[in-house]
VOMAR-569393 format. One record per atom (N, C-alpha, C): atom name; x, y, z. Coordinates in steps of 0.02 Angstrom, whole numbers. Layout:
(atom 'CA', (X, Y, Z));
...
//
This chain:
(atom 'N', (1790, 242, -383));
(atom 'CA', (1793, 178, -347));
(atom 'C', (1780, 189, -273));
(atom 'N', (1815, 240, -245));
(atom 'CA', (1799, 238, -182));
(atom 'C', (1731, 270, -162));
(atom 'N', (1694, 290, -191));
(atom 'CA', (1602, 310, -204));
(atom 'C', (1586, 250, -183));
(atom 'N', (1611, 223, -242));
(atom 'CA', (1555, 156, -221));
(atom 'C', (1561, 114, -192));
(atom 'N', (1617, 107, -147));
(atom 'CA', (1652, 56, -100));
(atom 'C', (1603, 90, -26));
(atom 'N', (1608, 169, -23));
(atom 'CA', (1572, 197, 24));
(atom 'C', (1489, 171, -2));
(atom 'N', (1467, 189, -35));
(atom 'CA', (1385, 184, -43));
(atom 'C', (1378, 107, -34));
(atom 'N', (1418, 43, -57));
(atom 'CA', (1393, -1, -45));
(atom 'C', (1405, -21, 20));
(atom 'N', (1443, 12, 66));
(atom 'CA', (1443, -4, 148));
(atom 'C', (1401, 38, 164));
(atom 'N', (1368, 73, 153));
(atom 'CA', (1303, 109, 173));
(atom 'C', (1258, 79, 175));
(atom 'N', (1249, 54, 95));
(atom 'CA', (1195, -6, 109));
(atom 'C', (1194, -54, 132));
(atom 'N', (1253, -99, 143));
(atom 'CA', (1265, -126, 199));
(atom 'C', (1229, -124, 273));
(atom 'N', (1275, -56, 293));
(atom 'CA', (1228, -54, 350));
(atom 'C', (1161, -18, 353));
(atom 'N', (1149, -6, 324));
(atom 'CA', (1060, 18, 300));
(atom 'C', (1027, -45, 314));
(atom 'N', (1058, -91, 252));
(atom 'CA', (1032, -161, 269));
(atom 'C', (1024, -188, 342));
(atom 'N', (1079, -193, 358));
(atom 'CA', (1089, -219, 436));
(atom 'C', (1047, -181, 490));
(atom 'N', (1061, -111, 484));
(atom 'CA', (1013, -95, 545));
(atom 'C', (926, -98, 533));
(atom 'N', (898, -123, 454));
(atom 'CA', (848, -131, 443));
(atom 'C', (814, -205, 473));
(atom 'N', (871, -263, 482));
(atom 'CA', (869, -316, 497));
(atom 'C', (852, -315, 564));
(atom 'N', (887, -274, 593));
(atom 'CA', (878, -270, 661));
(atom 'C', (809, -237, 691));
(atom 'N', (787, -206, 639));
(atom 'CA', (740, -160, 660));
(atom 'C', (666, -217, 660));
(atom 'N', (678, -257, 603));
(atom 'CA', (632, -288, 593));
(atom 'C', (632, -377, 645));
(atom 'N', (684, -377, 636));
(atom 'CA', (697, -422, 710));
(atom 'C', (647, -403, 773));
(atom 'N', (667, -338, 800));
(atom 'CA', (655, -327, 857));
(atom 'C', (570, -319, 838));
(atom 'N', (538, -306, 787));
(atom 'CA', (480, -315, 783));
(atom 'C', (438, -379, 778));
(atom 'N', (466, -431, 748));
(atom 'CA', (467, -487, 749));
(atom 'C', (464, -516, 833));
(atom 'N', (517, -497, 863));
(atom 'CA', (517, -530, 929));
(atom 'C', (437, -503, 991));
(atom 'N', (446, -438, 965));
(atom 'CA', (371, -410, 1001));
(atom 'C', (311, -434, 965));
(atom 'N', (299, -465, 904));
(atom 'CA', (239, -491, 891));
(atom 'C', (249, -565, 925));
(atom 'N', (312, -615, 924));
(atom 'CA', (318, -674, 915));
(atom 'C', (300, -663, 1019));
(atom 'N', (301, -617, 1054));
(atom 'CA', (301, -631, 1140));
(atom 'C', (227, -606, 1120));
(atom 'N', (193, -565, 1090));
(atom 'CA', (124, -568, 1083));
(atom 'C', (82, -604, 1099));
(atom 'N', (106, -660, 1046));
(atom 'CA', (59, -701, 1020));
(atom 'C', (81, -755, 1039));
(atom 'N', (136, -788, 1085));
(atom 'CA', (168, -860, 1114));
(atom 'C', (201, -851, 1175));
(atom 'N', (203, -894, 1219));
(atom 'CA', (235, -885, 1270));
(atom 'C', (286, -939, 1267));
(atom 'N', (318, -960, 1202));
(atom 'CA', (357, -1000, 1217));
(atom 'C', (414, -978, 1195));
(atom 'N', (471, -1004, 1217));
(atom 'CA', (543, -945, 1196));
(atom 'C', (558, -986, 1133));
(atom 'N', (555, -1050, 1120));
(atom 'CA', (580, -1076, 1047));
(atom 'C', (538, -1045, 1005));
(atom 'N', (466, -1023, 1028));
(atom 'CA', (420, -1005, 951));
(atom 'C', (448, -935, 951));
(atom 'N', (474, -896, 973));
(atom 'CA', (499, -850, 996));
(atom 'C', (562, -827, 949));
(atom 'N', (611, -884, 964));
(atom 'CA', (681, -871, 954));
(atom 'C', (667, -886, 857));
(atom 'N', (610, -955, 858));
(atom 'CA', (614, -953, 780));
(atom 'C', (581, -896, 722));
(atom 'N', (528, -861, 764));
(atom 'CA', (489, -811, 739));
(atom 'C', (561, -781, 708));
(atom 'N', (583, -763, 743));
(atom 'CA', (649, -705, 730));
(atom 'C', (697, -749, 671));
(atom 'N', (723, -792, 681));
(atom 'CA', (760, -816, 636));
(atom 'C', (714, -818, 555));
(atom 'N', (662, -832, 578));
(atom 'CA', (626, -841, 489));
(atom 'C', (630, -779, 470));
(atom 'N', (614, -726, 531));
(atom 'CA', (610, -643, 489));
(atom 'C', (652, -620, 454));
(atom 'N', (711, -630, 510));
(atom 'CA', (743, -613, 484));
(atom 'C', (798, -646, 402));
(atom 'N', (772, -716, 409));
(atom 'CA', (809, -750, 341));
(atom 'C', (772, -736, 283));
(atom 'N', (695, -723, 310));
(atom 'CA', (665, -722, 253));
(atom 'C', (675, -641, 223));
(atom 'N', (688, -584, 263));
(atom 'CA', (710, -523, 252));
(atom 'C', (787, -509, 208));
(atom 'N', (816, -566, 221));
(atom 'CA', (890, -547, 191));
(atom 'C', (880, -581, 118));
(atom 'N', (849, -649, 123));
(atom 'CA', (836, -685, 35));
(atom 'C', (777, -655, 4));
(atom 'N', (724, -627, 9));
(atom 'CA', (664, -612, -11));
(atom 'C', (641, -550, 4));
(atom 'N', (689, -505, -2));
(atom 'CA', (649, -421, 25));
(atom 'C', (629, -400, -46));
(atom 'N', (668, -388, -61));
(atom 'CA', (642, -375, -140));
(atom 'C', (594, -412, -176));
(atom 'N', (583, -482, -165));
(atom 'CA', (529, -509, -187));
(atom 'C', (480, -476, -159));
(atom 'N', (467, -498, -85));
(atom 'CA', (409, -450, -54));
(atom 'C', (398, -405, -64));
(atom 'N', (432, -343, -68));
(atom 'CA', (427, -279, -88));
(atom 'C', (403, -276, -150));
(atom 'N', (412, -306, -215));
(atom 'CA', (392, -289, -269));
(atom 'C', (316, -325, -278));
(atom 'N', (308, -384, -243));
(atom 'CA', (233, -425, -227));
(atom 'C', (201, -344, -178));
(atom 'N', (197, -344, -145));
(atom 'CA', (174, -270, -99));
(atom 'C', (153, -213, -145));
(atom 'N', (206, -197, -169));
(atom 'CA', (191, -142, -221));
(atom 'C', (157, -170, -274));
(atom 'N', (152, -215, -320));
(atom 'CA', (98, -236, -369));
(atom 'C', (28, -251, -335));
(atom 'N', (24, -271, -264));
(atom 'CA', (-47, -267, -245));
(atom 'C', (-41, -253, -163));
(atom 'N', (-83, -181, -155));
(atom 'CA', (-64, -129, -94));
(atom 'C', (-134, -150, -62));
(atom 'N', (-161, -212, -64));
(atom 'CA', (-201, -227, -5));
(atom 'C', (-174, -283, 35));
(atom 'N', (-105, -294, 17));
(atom 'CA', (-75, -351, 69));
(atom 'C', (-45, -296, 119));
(atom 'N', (-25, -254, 94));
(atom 'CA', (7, -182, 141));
(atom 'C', (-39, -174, 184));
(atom 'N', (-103, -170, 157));
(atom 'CA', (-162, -154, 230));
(atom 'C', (-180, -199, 276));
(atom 'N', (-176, -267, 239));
(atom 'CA', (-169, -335, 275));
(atom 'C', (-136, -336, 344));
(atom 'N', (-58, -323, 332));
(atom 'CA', (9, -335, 361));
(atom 'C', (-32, -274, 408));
(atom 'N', (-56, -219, 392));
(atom 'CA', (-43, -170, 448));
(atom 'C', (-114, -168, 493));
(atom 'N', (-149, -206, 463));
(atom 'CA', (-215, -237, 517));
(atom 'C', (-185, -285, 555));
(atom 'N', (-128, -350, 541));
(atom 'CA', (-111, -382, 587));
(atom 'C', (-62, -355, 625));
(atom 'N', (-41, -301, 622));
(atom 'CA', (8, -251, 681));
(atom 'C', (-49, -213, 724));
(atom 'N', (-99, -192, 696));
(atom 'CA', (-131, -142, 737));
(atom 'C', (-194, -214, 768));
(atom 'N', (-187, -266, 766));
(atom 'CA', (-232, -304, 797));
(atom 'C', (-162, -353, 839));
(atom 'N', (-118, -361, 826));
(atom 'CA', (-70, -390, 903));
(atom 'C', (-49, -341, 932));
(atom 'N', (-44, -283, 910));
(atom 'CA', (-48, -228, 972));
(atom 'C', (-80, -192, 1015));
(atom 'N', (-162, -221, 997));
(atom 'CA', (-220, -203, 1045));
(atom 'C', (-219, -266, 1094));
(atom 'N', (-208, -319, 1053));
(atom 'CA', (-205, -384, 1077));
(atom 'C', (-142, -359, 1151));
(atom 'N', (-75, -338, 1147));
(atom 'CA', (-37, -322, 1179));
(atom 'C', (-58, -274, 1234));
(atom 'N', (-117, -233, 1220));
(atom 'CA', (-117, -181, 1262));
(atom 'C', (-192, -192, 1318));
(atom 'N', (-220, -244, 1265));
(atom 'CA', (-268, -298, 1324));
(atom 'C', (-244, -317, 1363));
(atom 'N', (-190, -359, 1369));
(atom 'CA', (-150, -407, 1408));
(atom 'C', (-111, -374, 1460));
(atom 'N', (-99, -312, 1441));
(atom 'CA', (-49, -266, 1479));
(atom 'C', (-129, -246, 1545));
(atom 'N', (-183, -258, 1535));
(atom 'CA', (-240, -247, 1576));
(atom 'C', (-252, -294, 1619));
(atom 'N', (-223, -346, 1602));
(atom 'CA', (-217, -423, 1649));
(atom 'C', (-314, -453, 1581));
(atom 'N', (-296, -426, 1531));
(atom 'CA', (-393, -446, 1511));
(atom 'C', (-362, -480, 1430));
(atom 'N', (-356, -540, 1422));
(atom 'CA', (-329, -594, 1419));
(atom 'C', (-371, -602, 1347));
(atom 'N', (-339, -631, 1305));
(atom 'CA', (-371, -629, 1212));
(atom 'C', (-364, -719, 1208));
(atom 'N', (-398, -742, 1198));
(atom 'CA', (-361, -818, 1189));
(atom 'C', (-348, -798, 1118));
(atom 'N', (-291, -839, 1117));
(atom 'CA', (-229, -836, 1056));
(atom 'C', (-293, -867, 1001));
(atom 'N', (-303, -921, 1006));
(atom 'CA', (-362, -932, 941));
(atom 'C', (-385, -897, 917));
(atom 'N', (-415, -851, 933));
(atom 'CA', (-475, -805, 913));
(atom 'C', (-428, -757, 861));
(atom 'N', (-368, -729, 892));
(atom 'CA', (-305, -702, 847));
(atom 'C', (-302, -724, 777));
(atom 'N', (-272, -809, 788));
(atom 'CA', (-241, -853, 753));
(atom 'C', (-293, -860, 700));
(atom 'N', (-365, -876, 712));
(atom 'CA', (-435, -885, 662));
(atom 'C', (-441, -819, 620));
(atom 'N', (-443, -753, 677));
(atom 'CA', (-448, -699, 626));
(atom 'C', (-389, -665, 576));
(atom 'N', (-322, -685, 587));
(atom 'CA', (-272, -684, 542));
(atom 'C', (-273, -737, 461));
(atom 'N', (-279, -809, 488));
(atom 'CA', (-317, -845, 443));
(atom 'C', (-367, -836, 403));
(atom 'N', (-418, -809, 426));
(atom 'CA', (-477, -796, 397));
(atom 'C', (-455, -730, 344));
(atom 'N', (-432, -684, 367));
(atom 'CA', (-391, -620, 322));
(atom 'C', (-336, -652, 252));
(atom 'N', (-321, -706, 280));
(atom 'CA', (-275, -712, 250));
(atom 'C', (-310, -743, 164));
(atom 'N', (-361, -791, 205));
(atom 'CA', (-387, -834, 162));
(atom 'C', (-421, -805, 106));
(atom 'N', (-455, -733, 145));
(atom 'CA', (-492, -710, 103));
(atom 'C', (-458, -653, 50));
(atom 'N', (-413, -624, 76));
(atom 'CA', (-359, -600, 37));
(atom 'C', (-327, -622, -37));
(atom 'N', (-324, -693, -15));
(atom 'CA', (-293, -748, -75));
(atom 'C', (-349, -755, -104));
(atom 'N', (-410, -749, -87));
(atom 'CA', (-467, -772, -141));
(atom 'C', (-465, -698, -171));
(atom 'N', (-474, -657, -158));
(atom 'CA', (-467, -579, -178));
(atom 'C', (-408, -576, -260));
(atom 'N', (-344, -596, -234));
(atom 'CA', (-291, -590, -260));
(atom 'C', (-312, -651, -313));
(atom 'N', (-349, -717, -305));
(atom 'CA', (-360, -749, -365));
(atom 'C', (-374, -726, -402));
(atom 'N', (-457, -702, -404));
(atom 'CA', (-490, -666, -427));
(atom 'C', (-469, -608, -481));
(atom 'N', (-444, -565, -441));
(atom 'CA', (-427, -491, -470));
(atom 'C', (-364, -526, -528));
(atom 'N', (-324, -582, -523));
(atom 'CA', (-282, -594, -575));
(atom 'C', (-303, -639, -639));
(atom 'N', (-388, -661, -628));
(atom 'CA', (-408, -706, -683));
(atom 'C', (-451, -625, -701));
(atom 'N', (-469, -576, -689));
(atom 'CA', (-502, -544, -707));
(atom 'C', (-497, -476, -684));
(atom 'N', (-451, -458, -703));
(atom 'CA', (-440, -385, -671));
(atom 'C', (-479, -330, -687));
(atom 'N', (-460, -281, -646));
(atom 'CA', (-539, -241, -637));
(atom 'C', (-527, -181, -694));
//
């Protein structure tokens, strides 16, 4: 009993400092890409709610199809060039972001139709 009283406060805070971790990433994409502190403060709240009810969903959607994984990590490695433009004073209008995330996204979901009426 006391094993598992310890391992489940582990995961506990496993959990917790994962929340946080992903928070604070959340808040550096959400100052990225907005200069407003409410789009800001809510970025973080969805992350993090949607992280505590739906990790495991996501995670197991991710792992059954590992081109949303490359997705997610094209839109990190494109608001962080985006970030390191800006840090140049050489300025991205947010649209052009917002269209090419969309456009990934859209085409992704046509991808993911596809491959599930007819897998390869």
């Amino acid at each position: 009993l006391k094993t598992r009283v310890s391992s489940f406060l582990g995961a506990i805070v496993q959990i917790m400092l994962l929340d946080i971790i992903f928070s604070l990433d959340s808040v550096i994409t959400a100052v990225g890409l907005s200069d407003h502190l409410f789009i800001m403060m809510a970025a973080v709240v969805i992350a993090v709610g949607v992280m505590m009810f739906a990790a495991r969903s996501i995670g197991d959607f991710v792992e059954r199809h590992p081109s949303v994984k490359m997705l997610a990590l094209s839109f990190l490695i494109l608001v962080g060039f985006t970030l390191i433009l800006e840090s140049f004073d050489i300025h991205v209008p947010k649209g052009y972001i917002y269209f090419a995330m969309f456009f990934s996204i859209a085409v992704e979901s046509l991808n993911l139709i596809r491959n599930k009426k007819n897998p390869l």
